[in-house]
C-alpha positions as CSV (number, residue, x, y, z in Angstrom):
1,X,71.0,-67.2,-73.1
2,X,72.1,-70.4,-71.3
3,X,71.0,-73.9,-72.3
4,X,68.5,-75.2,-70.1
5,X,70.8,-78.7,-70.8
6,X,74.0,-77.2,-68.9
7,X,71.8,-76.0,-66.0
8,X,71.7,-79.8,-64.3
9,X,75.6,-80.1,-65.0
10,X,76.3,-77.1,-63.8
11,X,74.7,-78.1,-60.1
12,X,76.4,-81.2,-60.7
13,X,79.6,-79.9,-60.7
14,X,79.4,-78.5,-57.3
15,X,80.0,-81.9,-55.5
16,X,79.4,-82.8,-52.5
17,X,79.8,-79.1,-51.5
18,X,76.9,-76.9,-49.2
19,X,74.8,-74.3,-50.5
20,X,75.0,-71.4,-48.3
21,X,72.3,-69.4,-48.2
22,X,72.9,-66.0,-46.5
23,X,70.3,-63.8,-45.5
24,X,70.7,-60.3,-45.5
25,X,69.4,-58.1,-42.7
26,X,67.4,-55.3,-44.8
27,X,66.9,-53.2,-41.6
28,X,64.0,-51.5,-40.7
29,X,61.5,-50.4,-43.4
30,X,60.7,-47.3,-44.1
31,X,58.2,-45.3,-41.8
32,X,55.2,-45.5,-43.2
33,X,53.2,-42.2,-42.5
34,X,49.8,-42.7,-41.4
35,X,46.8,-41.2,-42.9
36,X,45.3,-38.7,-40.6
37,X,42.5,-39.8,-39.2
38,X,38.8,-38.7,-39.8
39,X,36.9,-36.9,-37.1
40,X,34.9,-38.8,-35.1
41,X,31.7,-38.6,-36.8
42,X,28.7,-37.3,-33.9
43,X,26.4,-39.9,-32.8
44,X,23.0,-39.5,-33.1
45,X,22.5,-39.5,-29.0
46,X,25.3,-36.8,-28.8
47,X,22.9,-34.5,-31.1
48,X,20.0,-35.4,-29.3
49,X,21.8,-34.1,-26.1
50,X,22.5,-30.8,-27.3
51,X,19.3,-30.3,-28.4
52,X,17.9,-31.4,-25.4
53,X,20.3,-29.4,-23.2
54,X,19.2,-26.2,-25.3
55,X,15.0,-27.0,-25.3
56,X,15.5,-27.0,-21.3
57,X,17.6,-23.5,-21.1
58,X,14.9,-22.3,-23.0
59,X,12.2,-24.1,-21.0
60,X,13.9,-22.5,-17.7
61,X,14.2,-19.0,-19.3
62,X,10.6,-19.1,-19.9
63,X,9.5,-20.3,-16.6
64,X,11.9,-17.3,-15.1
65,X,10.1,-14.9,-17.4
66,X,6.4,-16.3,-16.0
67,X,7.0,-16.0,-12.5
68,X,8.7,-12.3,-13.1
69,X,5.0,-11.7,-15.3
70,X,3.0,-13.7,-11.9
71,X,4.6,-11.8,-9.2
72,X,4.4,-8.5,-10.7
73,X,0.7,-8.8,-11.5
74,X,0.7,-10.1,-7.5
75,X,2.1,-6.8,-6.4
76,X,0.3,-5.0,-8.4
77,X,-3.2,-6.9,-7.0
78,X,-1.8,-6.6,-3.9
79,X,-1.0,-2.8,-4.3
80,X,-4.7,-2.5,-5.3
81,X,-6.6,-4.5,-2.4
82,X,-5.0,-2.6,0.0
83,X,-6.1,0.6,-1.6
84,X,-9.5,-1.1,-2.2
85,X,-9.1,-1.8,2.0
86,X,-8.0,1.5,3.1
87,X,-10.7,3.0,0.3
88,X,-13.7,1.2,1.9
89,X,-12.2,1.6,5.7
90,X,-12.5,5.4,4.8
91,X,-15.7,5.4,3.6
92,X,-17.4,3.2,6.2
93,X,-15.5,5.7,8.6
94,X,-16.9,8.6,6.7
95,X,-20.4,7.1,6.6
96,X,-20.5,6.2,10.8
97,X,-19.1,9.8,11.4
98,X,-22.2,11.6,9.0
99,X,-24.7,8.8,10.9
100,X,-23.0,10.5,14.3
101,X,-23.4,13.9,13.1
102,X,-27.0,13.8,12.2
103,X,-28.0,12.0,15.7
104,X,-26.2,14.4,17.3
105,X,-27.9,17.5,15.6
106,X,-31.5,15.9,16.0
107,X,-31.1,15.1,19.7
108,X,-29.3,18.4,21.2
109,X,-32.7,20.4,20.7
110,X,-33.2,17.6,23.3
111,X,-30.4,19.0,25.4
112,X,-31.5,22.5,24.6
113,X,-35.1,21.7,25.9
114,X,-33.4,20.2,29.4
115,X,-31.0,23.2,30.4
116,X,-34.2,25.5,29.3
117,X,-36.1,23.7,32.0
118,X,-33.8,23.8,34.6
119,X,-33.2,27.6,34.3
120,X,-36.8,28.1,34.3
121,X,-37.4,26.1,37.5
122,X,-36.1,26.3,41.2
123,X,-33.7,24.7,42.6
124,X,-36.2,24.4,46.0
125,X,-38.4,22.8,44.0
126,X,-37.6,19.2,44.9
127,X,-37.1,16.0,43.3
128,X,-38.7,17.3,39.9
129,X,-35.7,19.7,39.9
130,X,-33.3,16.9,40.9
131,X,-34.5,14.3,38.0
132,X,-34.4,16.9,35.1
133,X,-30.8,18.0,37.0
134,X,-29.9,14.2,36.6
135,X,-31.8,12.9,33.5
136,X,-30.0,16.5,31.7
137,X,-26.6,15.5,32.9
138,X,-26.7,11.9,31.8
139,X,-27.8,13.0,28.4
140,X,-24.7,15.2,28.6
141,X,-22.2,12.8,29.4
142,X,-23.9,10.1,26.7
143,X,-23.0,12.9,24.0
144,X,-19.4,13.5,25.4
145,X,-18.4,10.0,25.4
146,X,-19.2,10.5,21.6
147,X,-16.9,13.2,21.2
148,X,-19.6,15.9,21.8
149,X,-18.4,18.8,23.5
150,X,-19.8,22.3,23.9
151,X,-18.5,25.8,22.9
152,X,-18.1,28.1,25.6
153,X,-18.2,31.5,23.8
154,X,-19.0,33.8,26.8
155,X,-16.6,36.3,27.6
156,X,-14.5,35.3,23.9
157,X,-14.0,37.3,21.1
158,X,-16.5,36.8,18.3
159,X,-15.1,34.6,15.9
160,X,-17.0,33.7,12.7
161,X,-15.8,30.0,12.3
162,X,-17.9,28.7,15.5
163,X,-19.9,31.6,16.7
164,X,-22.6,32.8,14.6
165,X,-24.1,36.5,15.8
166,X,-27.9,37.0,16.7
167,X,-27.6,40.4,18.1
168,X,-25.2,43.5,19.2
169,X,-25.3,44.0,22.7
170,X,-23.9,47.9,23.3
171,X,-21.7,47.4,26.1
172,X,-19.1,50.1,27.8
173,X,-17.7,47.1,30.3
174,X,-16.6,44.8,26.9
175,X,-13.9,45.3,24.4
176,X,-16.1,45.6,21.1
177,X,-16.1,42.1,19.3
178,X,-16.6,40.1,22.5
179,X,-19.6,37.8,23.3
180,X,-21.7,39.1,25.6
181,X,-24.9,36.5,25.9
182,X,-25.4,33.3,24.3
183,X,-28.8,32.1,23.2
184,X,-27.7,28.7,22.2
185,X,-24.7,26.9,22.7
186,X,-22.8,25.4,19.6
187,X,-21.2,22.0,19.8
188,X,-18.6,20.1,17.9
189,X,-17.9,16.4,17.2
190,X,-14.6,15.2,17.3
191,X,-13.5,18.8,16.7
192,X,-15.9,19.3,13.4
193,X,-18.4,21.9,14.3
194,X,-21.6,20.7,14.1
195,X,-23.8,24.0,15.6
196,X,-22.4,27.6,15.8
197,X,-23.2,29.4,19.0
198,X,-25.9,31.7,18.8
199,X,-24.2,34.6,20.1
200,X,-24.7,38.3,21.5
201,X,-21.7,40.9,20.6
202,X,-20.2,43.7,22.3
203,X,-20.2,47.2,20.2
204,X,-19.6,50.5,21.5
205,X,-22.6,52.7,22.9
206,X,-24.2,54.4,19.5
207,X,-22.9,52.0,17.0
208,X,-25.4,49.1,16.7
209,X,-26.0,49.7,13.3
210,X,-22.3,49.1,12.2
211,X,-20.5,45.7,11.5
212,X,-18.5,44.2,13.9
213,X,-15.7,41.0,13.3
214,X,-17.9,39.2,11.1
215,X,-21.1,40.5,12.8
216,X,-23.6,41.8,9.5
Protein backbone atom coordinates (compact mmCIF):
# COMPACT_ATOMS: atom_id res chain seq x y z
CA UNK A 1 0.00 0.00 0.00
CA UNK A 2 1.31 3.51 -0.46
CA UNK A 3 1.39 6.21 2.20
CA UNK A 4 -1.17 8.66 1.81
CA UNK A 5 2.01 11.09 3.18
CA UNK A 6 4.13 10.43 -0.22
CA UNK A 7 1.12 11.04 -2.41
CA UNK A 8 1.55 15.14 -2.11
CA UNK A 9 5.39 14.72 -2.73
CA UNK A 10 5.00 12.63 -5.28
CA UNK A 11 2.86 15.37 -7.41
CA UNK A 12 5.32 17.63 -6.05
CA UNK A 13 8.03 16.21 -7.74
CA UNK A 14 6.66 16.66 -11.08
CA UNK A 15 7.60 20.38 -11.34
CA UNK A 16 6.54 22.71 -13.27
CA UNK A 17 5.75 19.97 -15.93
CA UNK A 18 1.97 19.50 -17.73
CA UNK A 19 -0.42 16.77 -17.10
CA UNK A 20 -1.42 15.36 -20.30
CA UNK A 21 -4.51 13.88 -20.34
CA UNK A 22 -5.18 11.68 -23.40
CA UNK A 23 -8.44 10.51 -24.32
CA UNK A 24 -8.86 7.48 -25.94
CA UNK A 25 -11.36 7.07 -28.89
CA UNK A 26 -13.40 3.80 -27.61
CA UNK A 27 -15.12 3.66 -31.09
CA UNK A 28 -18.46 2.84 -31.62
CA UNK A 29 -20.41 0.82 -28.99
CA UNK A 30 -21.76 -2.09 -29.46
CA UNK A 31 -25.19 -2.53 -31.38
CA UNK A 32 -27.63 -2.69 -29.16
CA UNK A 33 -30.45 -5.11 -30.48
CA UNK A 34 -33.78 -3.76 -30.03
CA UNK A 35 -36.55 -5.55 -28.43
CA UNK A 36 -39.19 -6.42 -30.90
CA UNK A 37 -41.87 -4.51 -30.73
CA UNK A 38 -45.48 -5.39 -29.46
CA UNK A 39 -48.34 -5.46 -31.91
CA UNK A 40 -50.29 -2.65 -32.08
CA UNK A 41 -52.85 -3.30 -29.65
CA UNK A 42 -56.70 -2.75 -31.62
CA UNK A 43 -58.59 0.28 -30.67
CA UNK A 44 -61.70 0.12 -29.46
CA UNK A 45 -63.21 2.18 -32.68
CA UNK A 46 -61.33 -0.40 -34.95
CA UNK A 47 -63.51 -3.27 -33.21
CA UNK A 48 -66.50 -1.30 -33.33
CA UNK A 49 -65.98 -1.07 -37.25
CA UNK A 50 -65.81 -4.52 -37.87
CA UNK A 51 -68.63 -5.17 -36.12
CA UNK A 52 -70.35 -2.67 -37.63
CA UNK A 53 -69.22 -3.58 -41.21
CA UNK A 54 -70.50 -7.24 -40.38
CA UNK A 55 -74.20 -6.18 -38.72
CA UNK A 56 -74.72 -4.24 -42.16
CA UNK A 57 -73.67 -7.43 -44.63
CA UNK A 58 -76.04 -9.09 -42.57
CA UNK A 59 -78.64 -6.26 -42.61
CA UNK A 60 -78.22 -6.25 -46.68
CA UNK A 61 -78.44 -10.10 -46.89
CA UNK A 62 -81.60 -9.96 -45.15
CA UNK A 63 -83.16 -7.21 -47.03
CA UNK A 64 -82.04 -9.28 -50.34
CA UNK A 65 -83.74 -12.35 -48.93
CA UNK A 66 -87.22 -10.02 -48.23
CA UNK A 67 -87.63 -8.64 -51.50
CA UNK A 68 -86.74 -12.32 -53.17
CA UNK A 69 -89.85 -13.58 -50.35
CA UNK A 70 -92.05 -10.00 -51.70
CA UNK A 71 -91.68 -10.54 -55.26
CA UNK A 72 -92.31 -14.09 -55.41
CA UNK A 73 -95.50 -13.85 -53.40
CA UNK A 74 -96.15 -10.74 -56.08
CA UNK A 75 -95.91 -13.20 -58.93
CA UNK A 76 -97.61 -15.58 -57.45
CA UNK A 77 -100.69 -12.89 -56.63
CA UNK A 78 -100.24 -11.83 -59.81
CA UNK A 79 -100.33 -15.33 -61.37
CA UNK A 80 -103.60 -15.74 -59.47
CA UNK A 81 -105.60 -12.42 -60.39
CA UNK A 82 -105.18 -13.08 -63.75
CA UNK A 83 -106.64 -16.53 -63.45
CA UNK A 84 -109.31 -14.99 -61.09
CA UNK A 85 -109.72 -12.38 -64.44
CA UNK A 86 -109.78 -14.82 -67.11
CA UNK A 87 -112.00 -17.16 -64.52
CA UNK A 88 -114.79 -14.59 -64.09
CA UNK A 89 -114.39 -13.21 -67.97
CA UNK A 90 -115.40 -16.90 -68.70
CA UNK A 91 -118.10 -17.17 -66.68
CA UNK A 92 -119.75 -13.90 -67.31
CA UNK A 93 -119.25 -15.03 -70.98
CA UNK A 94 -120.74 -18.35 -70.23
CA UNK A 95 -123.70 -16.76 -68.36
CA UNK A 96 -124.54 -13.96 -71.46
CA UNK A 97 -124.31 -16.85 -73.91
CA UNK A 98 -127.01 -19.36 -71.69
CA UNK A 99 -129.15 -15.75 -71.24
CA UNK A 100 -128.84 -15.72 -75.41
CA UNK A 101 -129.78 -19.17 -75.69
CA UNK A 102 -132.82 -19.18 -73.70
CA UNK A 103 -134.28 -15.88 -75.50
CA UNK A 104 -133.55 -17.34 -78.53
CA UNK A 105 -135.47 -20.60 -77.85
CA UNK A 106 -138.49 -18.76 -76.28
CA UNK A 107 -138.87 -16.25 -79.16
CA UNK A 108 -138.39 -18.56 -82.49
CA UNK A 109 -141.90 -20.22 -81.78
CA UNK A 110 -142.41 -16.49 -82.60
CA UNK A 111 -140.60 -16.91 -85.87
CA UNK A 112 -142.31 -20.26 -86.33
CA UNK A 113 -145.77 -18.57 -85.94
CA UNK A 114 -144.67 -15.76 -88.73
CA UNK A 115 -143.50 -18.09 -91.71
CA UNK A 116 -146.72 -20.30 -90.69
CA UNK A 117 -148.72 -17.27 -91.50
CA UNK A 118 -147.26 -16.30 -94.50
CA UNK A 119 -147.58 -19.73 -96.09
CA UNK A 120 -151.07 -19.88 -95.12
CA UNK A 121 -151.87 -16.53 -96.77
CA UNK A 122 -151.65 -14.98 -100.35
CA UNK A 123 -149.38 -13.14 -101.60
CA UNK A 124 -152.51 -10.99 -103.53
CA UNK A 125 -153.66 -10.38 -100.35
CA UNK A 126 -152.24 -6.88 -99.90
CA UNK A 127 -150.57 -4.93 -97.29
CA UNK A 128 -151.59 -7.60 -94.50
CA UNK A 129 -149.30 -9.95 -96.50
CA UNK A 130 -146.69 -7.29 -96.93
CA UNK A 131 -146.45 -6.31 -93.05
CA UNK A 132 -146.29 -10.01 -91.75
CA UNK A 133 -143.62 -10.32 -95.02
CA UNK A 134 -141.74 -7.34 -93.30
CA UNK A 135 -142.46 -7.61 -89.51
CA UNK A 136 -141.21 -11.73 -90.17
CA UNK A 137 -138.02 -10.57 -91.93
CA UNK A 138 -136.98 -8.03 -89.43
CA UNK A 139 -137.41 -10.49 -86.69
CA UNK A 140 -135.13 -12.62 -88.76
CA UNK A 141 -132.38 -10.35 -89.30
CA UNK A 142 -132.65 -9.22 -85.30
CA UNK A 143 -131.79 -13.05 -84.54
CA UNK A 144 -128.94 -13.23 -87.20
CA UNK A 145 -127.13 -10.27 -85.98
CA UNK A 146 -127.10 -12.47 -82.77
CA UNK A 147 -125.47 -15.26 -84.35
CA UNK A 148 -128.79 -17.02 -85.10
CA UNK A 149 -128.86 -18.85 -88.22
CA UNK A 150 -131.11 -21.60 -89.57
CA UNK A 151 -130.50 -25.23 -90.72
CA UNK A 152 -131.38 -25.94 -94.10
CA UNK A 153 -131.84 -29.76 -94.08
CA UNK A 154 -133.86 -30.22 -97.25
CA UNK A 155 -132.44 -32.22 -99.88
CA UNK A 156 -129.30 -33.34 -97.00
CA UNK A 157 -128.59 -36.47 -95.72
CA UNK A 158 -130.10 -37.17 -92.30
CA UNK A 159 -127.68 -36.54 -89.84
CA UNK A 160 -128.50 -37.13 -86.09
CA UNK A 161 -126.39 -34.27 -84.56
CA UNK A 162 -128.74 -31.39 -85.96
CA UNK A 163 -131.71 -33.14 -87.58
CA UNK A 164 -133.99 -34.88 -85.44
CA UNK A 165 -136.56 -37.40 -87.55
CA UNK A 166 -140.47 -37.02 -87.19
CA UNK A 167 -141.36 -39.34 -90.03
CA UNK A 168 -140.19 -41.67 -93.04
CA UNK A 169 -141.29 -40.42 -96.18
CA UNK A 170 -141.01 -43.62 -98.86
CA UNK A 171 -139.53 -42.07 -101.67
CA UNK A 172 -138.16 -43.84 -105.16
CA UNK A 173 -136.76 -40.17 -106.44
CA UNK A 174 -134.34 -39.94 -102.96
CA UNK A 175 -131.36 -41.83 -102.01
CA UNK A 176 -132.63 -43.48 -98.60
CA UNK A 177 -131.35 -41.37 -95.57
CA UNK A 178 -132.13 -37.93 -97.22
CA UNK A 179 -134.52 -35.28 -95.90
CA UNK A 180 -137.41 -35.07 -97.65
CA UNK A 181 -139.80 -32.34 -95.75
CA UNK A 182 -139.10 -30.33 -92.83
CA UNK A 183 -141.79 -29.57 -90.24
CA UNK A 184 -139.65 -27.15 -88.26
CA UNK A 185 -136.56 -25.60 -88.93
CA UNK A 186 -133.56 -26.04 -86.32
CA UNK A 187 -131.27 -23.17 -85.56
CA UNK A 188 -127.92 -22.68 -84.06
CA UNK A 189 -126.21 -19.91 -82.05
CA UNK A 190 -122.86 -19.12 -82.78
CA UNK A 191 -122.50 -22.62 -84.13
CA UNK A 192 -124.07 -24.39 -80.84
CA UNK A 193 -127.27 -26.02 -81.90
CA UNK A 194 -129.93 -24.80 -80.10
CA UNK A 195 -133.23 -26.71 -82.00
CA UNK A 196 -132.85 -29.87 -84.24
CA UNK A 197 -134.75 -29.80 -87.43
CA UNK A 198 -137.80 -31.62 -87.35
CA UNK A 199 -137.26 -33.69 -90.32
CA UNK A 200 -138.97 -36.10 -92.86
CA UNK A 201 -136.56 -39.13 -94.27
CA UNK A 202 -136.32 -40.81 -97.42
CA UNK A 203 -136.61 -44.89 -97.18
CA UNK A 204 -137.18 -47.18 -99.88
CA UNK A 205 -140.88 -48.12 -101.01
CA UNK A 206 -141.93 -51.06 -98.40
CA UNK A 207 -139.54 -50.37 -95.66
CA UNK A 208 -141.07 -47.74 -93.29
CA UNK A 209 -140.98 -49.90 -90.54
CA UNK A 210 -137.06 -50.24 -90.58
CA UNK A 211 -134.41 -47.87 -89.13
CA UNK A 212 -132.77 -45.54 -91.12
CA UNK A 213 -129.14 -43.30 -90.24
CA UNK A 214 -130.25 -42.60 -86.85
CA UNK A 215 -134.03 -42.57 -87.77
CA UNK A 216 -135.88 -45.11 -84.75
Amino acid sequence: MHDDTDFPGQLGDLGDDEIEIEFVDVGESPSVIAPEADPEPVTSGETGMAISDESSSQKIEKLQAELDHVHDVYLRKLAEFDNFRKRVDREREDFRQAALEDFVREILPVVDNFERALQHTDADSGAFHQGVEMIAKQLQDTLGRKGVTAIEPLGQPFDPEVHEAAQRVESGDHPPGTVVTVMLKGYTLGGRLIRPAMVGVAVEPGQTEGGVGGLS
